[in-house]
C-alpha positions in Angstrom: 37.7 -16.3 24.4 36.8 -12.3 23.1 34.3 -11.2 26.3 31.9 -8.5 25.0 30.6 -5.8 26.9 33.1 -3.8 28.1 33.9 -1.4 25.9 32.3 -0.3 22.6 32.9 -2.6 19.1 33.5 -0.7 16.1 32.5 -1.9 12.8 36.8 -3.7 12.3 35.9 -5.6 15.9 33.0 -6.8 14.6 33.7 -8.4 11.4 37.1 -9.4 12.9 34.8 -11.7 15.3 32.8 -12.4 12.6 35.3 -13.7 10.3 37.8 -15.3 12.9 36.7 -18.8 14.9 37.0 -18.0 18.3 34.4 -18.6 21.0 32.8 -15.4 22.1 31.5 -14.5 25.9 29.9 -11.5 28.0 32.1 -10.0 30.5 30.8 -9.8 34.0 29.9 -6.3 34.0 27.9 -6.9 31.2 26.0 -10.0 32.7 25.5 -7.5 35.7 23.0 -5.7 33.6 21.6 -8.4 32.0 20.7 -10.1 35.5 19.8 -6.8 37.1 17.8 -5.8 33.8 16.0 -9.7 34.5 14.6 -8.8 37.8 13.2 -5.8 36.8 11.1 -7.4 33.8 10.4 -10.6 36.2 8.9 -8.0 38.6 6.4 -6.1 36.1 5.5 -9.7 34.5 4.3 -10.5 38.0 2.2 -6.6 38.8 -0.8 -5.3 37.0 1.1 -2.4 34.9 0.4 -2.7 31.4 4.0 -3.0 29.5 3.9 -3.1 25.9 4.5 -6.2 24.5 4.9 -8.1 28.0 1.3 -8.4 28.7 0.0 -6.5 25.6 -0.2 -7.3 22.1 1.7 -5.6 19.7 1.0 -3.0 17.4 -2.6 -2.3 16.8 -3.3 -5.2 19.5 -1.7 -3.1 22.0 -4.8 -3.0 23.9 -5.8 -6.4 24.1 -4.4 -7.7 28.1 -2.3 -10.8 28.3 -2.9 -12.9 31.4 0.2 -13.1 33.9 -0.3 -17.1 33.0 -0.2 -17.4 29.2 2.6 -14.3 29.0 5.6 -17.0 28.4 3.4 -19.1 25.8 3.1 -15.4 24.2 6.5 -15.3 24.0 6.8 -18.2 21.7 3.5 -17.1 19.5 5.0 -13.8 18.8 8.2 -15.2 17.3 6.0 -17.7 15.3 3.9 -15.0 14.0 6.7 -12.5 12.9 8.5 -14.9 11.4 7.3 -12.9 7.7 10.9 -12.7 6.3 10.4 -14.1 2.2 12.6 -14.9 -0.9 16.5 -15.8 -0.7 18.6 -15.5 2.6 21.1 -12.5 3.4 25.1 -14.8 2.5 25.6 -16.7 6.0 28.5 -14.5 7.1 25.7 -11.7 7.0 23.6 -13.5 8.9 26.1 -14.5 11.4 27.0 -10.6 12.1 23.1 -9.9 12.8 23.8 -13.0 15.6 26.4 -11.6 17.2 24.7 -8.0 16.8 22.0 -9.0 19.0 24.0 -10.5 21.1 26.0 -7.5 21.9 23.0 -5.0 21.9 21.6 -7.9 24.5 24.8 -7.2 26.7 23.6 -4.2 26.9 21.0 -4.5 29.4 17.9 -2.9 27.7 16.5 -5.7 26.7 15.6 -7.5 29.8 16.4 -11.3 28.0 16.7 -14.3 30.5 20.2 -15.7 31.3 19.2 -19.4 29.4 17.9 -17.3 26.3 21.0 -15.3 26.0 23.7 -18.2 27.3 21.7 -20.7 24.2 22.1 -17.8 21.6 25.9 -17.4 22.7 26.1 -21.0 22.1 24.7 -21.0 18.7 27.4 -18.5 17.7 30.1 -20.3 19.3 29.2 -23.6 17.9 29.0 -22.0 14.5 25.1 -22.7 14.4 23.9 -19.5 11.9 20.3 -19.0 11.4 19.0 -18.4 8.1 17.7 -14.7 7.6 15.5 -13.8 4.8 16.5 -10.6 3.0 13.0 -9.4 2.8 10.4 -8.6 4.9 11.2 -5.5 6.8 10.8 -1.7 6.6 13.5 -1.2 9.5 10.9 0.2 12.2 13.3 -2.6 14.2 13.6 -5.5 11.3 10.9 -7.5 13.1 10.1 -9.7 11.1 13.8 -10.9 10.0 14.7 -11.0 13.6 12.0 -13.2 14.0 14.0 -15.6 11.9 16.6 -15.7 14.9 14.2 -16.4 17.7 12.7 -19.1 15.3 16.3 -20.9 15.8 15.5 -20.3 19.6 12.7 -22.2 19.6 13.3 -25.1 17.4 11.5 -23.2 14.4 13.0 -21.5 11.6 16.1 -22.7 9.3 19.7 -22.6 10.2 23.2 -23.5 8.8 25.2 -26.0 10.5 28.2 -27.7 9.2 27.2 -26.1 5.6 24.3 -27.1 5.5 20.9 -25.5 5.6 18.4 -27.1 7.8 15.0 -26.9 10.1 15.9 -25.0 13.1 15.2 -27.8 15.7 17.6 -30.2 13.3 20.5 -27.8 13.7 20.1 -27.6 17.5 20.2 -31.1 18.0 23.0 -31.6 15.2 25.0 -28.8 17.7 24.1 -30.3 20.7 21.7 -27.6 21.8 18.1 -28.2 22.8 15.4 -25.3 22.2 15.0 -22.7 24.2 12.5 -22.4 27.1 11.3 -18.3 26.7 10.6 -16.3 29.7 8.7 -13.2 29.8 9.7 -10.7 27.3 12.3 -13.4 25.6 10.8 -13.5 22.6 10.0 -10.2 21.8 14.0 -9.5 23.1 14.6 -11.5 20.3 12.4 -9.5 17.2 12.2 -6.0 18.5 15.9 -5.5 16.8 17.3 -3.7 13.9 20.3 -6.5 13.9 20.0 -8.2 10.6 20.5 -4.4 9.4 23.6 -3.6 11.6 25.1 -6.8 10.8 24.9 -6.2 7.4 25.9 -2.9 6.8 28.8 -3.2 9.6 30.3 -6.0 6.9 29.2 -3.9 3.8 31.2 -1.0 5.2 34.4 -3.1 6.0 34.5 -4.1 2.4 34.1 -1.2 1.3 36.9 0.8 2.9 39.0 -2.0 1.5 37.1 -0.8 -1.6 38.4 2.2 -1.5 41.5 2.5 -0.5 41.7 0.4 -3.9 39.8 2.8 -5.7 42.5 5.3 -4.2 45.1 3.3 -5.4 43.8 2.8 -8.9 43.2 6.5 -9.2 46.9 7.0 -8.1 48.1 4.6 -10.9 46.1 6.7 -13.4 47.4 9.9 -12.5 51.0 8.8 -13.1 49.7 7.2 -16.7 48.3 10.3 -17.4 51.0 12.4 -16.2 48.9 14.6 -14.3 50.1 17.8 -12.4 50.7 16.4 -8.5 51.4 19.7 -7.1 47.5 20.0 -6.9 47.8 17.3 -3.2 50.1 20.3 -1.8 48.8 20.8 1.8 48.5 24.1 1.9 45.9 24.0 -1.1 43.4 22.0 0.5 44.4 23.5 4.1 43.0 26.7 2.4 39.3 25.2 2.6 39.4 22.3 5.0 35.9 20.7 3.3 35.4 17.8 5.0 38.9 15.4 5.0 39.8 16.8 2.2 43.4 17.1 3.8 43.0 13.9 4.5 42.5 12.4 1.0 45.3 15.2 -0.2 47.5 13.4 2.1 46.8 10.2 1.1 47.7 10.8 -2.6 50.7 12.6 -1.8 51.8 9.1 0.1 50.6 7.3 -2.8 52.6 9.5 -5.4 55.7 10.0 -3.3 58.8 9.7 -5.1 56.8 9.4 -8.3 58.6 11.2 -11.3 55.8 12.6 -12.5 56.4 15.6 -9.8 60.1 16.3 -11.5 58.7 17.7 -14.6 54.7 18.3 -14.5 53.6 18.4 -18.1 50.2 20.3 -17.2 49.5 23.4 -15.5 46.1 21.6 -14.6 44.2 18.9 -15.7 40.5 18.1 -16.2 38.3 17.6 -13.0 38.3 14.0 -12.3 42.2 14.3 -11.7 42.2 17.9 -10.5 39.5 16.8 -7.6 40.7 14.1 -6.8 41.4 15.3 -2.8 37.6 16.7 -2.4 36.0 13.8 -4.4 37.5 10.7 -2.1 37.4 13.1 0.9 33.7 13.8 0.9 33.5 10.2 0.2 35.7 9.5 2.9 32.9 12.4 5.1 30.0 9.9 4.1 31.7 6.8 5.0 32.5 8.5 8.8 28.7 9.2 8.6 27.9 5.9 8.4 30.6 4.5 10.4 29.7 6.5 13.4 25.9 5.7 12.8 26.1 1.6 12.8 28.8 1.9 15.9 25.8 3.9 17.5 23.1 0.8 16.4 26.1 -1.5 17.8 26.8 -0.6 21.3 23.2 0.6 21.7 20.5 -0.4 23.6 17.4 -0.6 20.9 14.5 -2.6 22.5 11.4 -1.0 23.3 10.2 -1.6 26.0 13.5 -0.3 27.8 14.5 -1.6 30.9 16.1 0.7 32.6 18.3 -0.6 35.1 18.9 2.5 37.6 15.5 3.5 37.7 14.1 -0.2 37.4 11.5 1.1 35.1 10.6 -0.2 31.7 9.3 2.3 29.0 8.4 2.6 25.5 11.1 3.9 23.5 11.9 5.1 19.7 15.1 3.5 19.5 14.4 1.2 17.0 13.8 3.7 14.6 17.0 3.9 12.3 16.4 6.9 10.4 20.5 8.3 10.8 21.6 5.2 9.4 19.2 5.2 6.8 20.6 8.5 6.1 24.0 8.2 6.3 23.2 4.7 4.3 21.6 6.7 1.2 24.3 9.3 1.0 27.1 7.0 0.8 25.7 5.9 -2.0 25.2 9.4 -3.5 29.3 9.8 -2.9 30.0 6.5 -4.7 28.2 7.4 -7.5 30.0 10.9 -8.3 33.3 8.9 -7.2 32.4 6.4 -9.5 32.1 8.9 -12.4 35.1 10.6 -12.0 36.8 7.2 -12.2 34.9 6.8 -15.6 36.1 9.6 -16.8 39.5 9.3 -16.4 39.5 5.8 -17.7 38.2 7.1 -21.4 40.9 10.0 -21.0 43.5 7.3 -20.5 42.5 6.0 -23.8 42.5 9.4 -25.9 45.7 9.8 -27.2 44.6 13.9 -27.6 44.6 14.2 -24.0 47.1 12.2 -22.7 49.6 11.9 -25.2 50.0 8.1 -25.5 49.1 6.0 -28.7 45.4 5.7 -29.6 43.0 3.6 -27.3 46.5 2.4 -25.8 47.1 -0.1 -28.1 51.0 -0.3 -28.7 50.5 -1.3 -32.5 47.5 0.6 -33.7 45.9 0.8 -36.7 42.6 -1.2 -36.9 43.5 -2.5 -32.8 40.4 -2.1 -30.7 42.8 -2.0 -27.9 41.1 -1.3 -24.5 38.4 0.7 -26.2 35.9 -1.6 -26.2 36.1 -1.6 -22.3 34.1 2.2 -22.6 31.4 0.0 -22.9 32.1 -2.1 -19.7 32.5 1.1 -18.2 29.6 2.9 -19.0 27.6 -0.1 -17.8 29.2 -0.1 -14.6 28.7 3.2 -14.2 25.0 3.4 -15.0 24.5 0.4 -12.6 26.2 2.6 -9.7 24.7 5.5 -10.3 21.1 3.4 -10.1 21.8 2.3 -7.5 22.2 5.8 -6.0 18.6 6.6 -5.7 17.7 7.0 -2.1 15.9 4.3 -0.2 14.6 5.8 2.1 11.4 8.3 0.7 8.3 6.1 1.7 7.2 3.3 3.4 3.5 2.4 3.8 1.6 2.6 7.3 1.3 -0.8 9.0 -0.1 -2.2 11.5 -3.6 -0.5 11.7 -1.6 3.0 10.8 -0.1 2.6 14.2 3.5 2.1 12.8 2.6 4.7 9.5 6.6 5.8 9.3 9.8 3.9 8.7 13.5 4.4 7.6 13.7 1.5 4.9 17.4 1.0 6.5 17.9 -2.6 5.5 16.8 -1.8 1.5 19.4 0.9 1.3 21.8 -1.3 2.9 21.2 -3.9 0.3 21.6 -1.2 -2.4 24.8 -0.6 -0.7 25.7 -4.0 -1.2 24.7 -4.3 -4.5 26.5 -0.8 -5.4 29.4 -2.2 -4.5 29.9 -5.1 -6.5 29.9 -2.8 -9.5 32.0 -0.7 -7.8 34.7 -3.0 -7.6 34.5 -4.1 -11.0 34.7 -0.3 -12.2 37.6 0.2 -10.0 39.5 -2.9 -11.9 38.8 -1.4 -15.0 40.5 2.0 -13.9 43.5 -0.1 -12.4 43.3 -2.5 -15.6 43.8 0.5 -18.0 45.8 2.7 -15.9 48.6 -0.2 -15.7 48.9 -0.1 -19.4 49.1 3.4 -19.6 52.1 3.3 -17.0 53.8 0.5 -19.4 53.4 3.1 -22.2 54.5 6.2 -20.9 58.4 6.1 -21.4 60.9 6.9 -18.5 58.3 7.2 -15.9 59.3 6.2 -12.2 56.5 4.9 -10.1 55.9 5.7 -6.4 56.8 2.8 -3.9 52.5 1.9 -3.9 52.3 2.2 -7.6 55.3 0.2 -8.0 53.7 -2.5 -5.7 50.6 -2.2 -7.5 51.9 -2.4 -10.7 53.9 -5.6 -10.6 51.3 -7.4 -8.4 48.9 -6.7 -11.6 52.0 -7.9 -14.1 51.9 -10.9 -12.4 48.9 -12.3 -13.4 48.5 -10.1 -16.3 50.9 -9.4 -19.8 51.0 -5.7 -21.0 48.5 -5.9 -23.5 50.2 -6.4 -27.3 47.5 -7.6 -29.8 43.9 -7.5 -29.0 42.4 -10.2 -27.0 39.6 -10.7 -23.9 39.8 -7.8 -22.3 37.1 -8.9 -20.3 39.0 -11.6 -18.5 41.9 -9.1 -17.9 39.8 -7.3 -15.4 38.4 -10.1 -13.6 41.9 -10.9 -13.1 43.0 -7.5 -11.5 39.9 -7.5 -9.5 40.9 -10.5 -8.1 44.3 -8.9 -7.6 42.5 -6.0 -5.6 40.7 -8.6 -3.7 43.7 -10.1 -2.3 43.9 -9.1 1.3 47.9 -8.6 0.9 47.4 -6.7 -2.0 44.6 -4.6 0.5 47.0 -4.7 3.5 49.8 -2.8 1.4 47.9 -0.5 0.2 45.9 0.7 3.8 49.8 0.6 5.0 50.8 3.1 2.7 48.1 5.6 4.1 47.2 4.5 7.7 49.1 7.2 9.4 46.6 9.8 7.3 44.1 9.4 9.6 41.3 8.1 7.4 37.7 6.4 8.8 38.4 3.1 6.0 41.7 2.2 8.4 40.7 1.0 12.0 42.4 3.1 15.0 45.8 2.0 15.7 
């Protein structure tokens, strides 16, 4: 059994949980605060101290008085009436990480929850009970009203998945073995004042994506050895001259990519355009905005994000802005922003591949020419991707409109720009097989050239499922085939071996 609460997840710990099949518990420090953190909120159900959303309503009902004897039936209404979430579900493995989000922001101690509550919501994740969470229906000021969709599992509401299939709340339970939960005082709104759906889902996003990119490094390498670019542009002392963020770094990575690569025996260029030349600032700022992010959702992770806070020293409970995820947002929005000018320079080196003027191999990279579309056609394919990326770029996180009687009148719109994330990324992908599509033909047309150790692996792991291209044909489906080659987790493995002692944020601690 993994026992959580000890020390802090990162985003690797928790889609490792996520993804593997092992029961999951709280340690016994950590169910030391969630007792103590009980008692406190048991005692201030009992007094005459007006606690948000214990004996007050919520939002602009924050002034109407709860009785101390209908305060656990309010419990249950709340959850009812914020369950708002609309259209199709977040995938269930998403949904699955906002579970054991809250579960491990509930360890914690802030949030006050009863043992029961917290010991039936351990139970759903161990039993592989998942509820179903809308993908709309927030603006992040805590995803209320998607959280809502948890606490409706709690209570025998809501939908869930169990056994692969999708069914009423209370159906799951009993399918499980489970029976619904019985909420205490401040249960239920333990259960929706939670940005969780949010950090589950970027937490995954961001683990795909730093396989993502150490691909997207990969492919780039494989490019610059089909192009026969000038390698002497990684040497350390260039980018040691203006440390910009891990820019030595990404220099270091492509110099492990490219070790032992011919290409540094005779360089053919005394520099080449941009999108090779830059490669070491372009992946390391990217590389700066992942950490961002990274550092931001580990924050949301090990947190403490309810308001009211119960805090466990003082055994006071106050208001607090926690819930507000504006830094993630952030960090969210300008991830993006790097992908996007990543994304371009992979574009561009992908059409320079293909121009025999630039790098000196035959004409659209067609070995026999004349009227042979060759890989040209895939320009197109490109520029698609790349205009979908770059879409996708636009910040998230400009407006949101005052709710709630103006009372909640500003929010970070985390969740959206995660989805956009998301969504960026599965053209991402595709733009990166195109690069590592092209580039392996250029390699099998550039005579004499000796690969790097990675490249080499690369190279023949692409061969395998895929024939040098001779005579035109689908070019289409030769791309879905790399990008199932880059989706291979050995394929991924190799590659993050080949740079893990760099020191990257995409490679978890060793």
């Amino acid at each position: 059994m993994k026992l959580l609460g000890d020390t802090p997840l990162t985003i690797f710990d928790l889609a490792a949980i996520v993804n593997a099949s092992d029961p999951i518990g709280l340690s016994e420090k950590a169910y030391g605060r969630v007792d103590a953190a009980r008692k406190i909120v048991d005692a201030f159900a009992e007094g005459e101290q007006p606690i948000y959303g214990l004996n007050t309503g919520l939002g602009g009902n924050l002034g109407y008085r709860i009785s101390p004897e209908d305060i656990r039936a309010f419990q249950e209404q709340l959850i009812r009436g914020r369950n708002i979430g609309v259209g199709e579900p977040l995938p269930e493995p998403l949904c699955r990480a906002a579970l054991l989000a809250r579960i491990i922001g509930i360890g914690s101690g802030g949030a006050g929850i009863s043992r029961a509550t917290l010991a039936l919501l351990i139970e759903m994740f161990n039993r592989g009970l998942t509820p179903v969470i809308p993908a709309r229906g927030t603006i992040s000021a805590a995803d209320l009203g998607l959280s809502a969709h948890i606490g409706g599992v709690l209570i025998g509401r809501a939908e869930a998945w169990f056994d692969g299939e999708r069914l009423p709340g209370g159906e799951a339970l009993r399918r499980a073995g489970l029976s619904p939960a019985k909420l205490e005082p401040k249960d239920g709104l333990a259960m929706c004042n939670s940005s969780a759906p949010s950090i589950g889902h970027v937490a995954m996003t961001l683990v795909d994506l730093g396989d993502t990119l150490a691909c997207a490094a990969a492919a780039a390498a494989l490019s610059y050895q089909g192009y026969g670019a000038n390698p002497t542009i990684f040497d350390a002392r260039i980018n040691a001259a203006r440390p910009a963020v891990f820019q030595r770094e990404a220099g270091a990575m492509f110099r492990a990519l490219l070790a032992e690569s011919s290409i540094y025996e005779n360089p053919g260029k005394i520099q080449d355009a941009v999108s090779f030349r830059c490669l070491a600032p372009l992946f390391g700022s990217t590389f700066g905005a992942f950490a961002q992010a990274r550092q931001e959702v580990e924050v949301e992770i090990n947190g403490a994000t309810d308001t009211p806070l119960v805090l466990i020293e003082d055994e006071v409970m106050l208001s607090a802005p926690n819930f507000q995820t504006q830094s993630l947002a952030l960090a969210i929005d300008t991830l993006r922003i790097s992908l996007a000018h990543l994304a371009a320079a992979g574009a561009h080196r992908i059409m320079k591949l293909m121009n025999p003027t630039l790098s000196g191999l035959p004409k659209y990279l067609s070995p026999i020419g004349g009227a042979s579309a060759g890989y040209v056609p895939m320009q197109k394919t490109t520029a698609g991707l790349h205009a979908e990326i770059r879409h996708a770029a636009a910040p998230a996180t400009l407006d949101a409109l005052p709710v709630s009687d103006t009372v909640e009148d500003c929010a970070p719109l985390t969740l959206l720009a995660v989805r956009k994330l998301a969504e960026q990324l599965v053209s991402f992908k595709l733009l990166v097989a195109v690069e590592a599509t092209v580039a392996a033909q250029a390699i099998d047309l550039r005579e004499g050239l000796r690969l790097s150790s990675p490249s080499g692996a690369l190279h023949r792991s692409i061969r395998d499922v895929l024939p040098m291209l001779e005579t035109d044909r689908e070019t289409g489906l030769d791309v879905m085939a790399v990008a199932d080659v880059l989706d291979d987790r050995k394929v991924t493995s190799d590659i993050l071996a080949s740079i893990a002692a760099v020191g990257l944020p995409i490679v978890p601690a060793s």
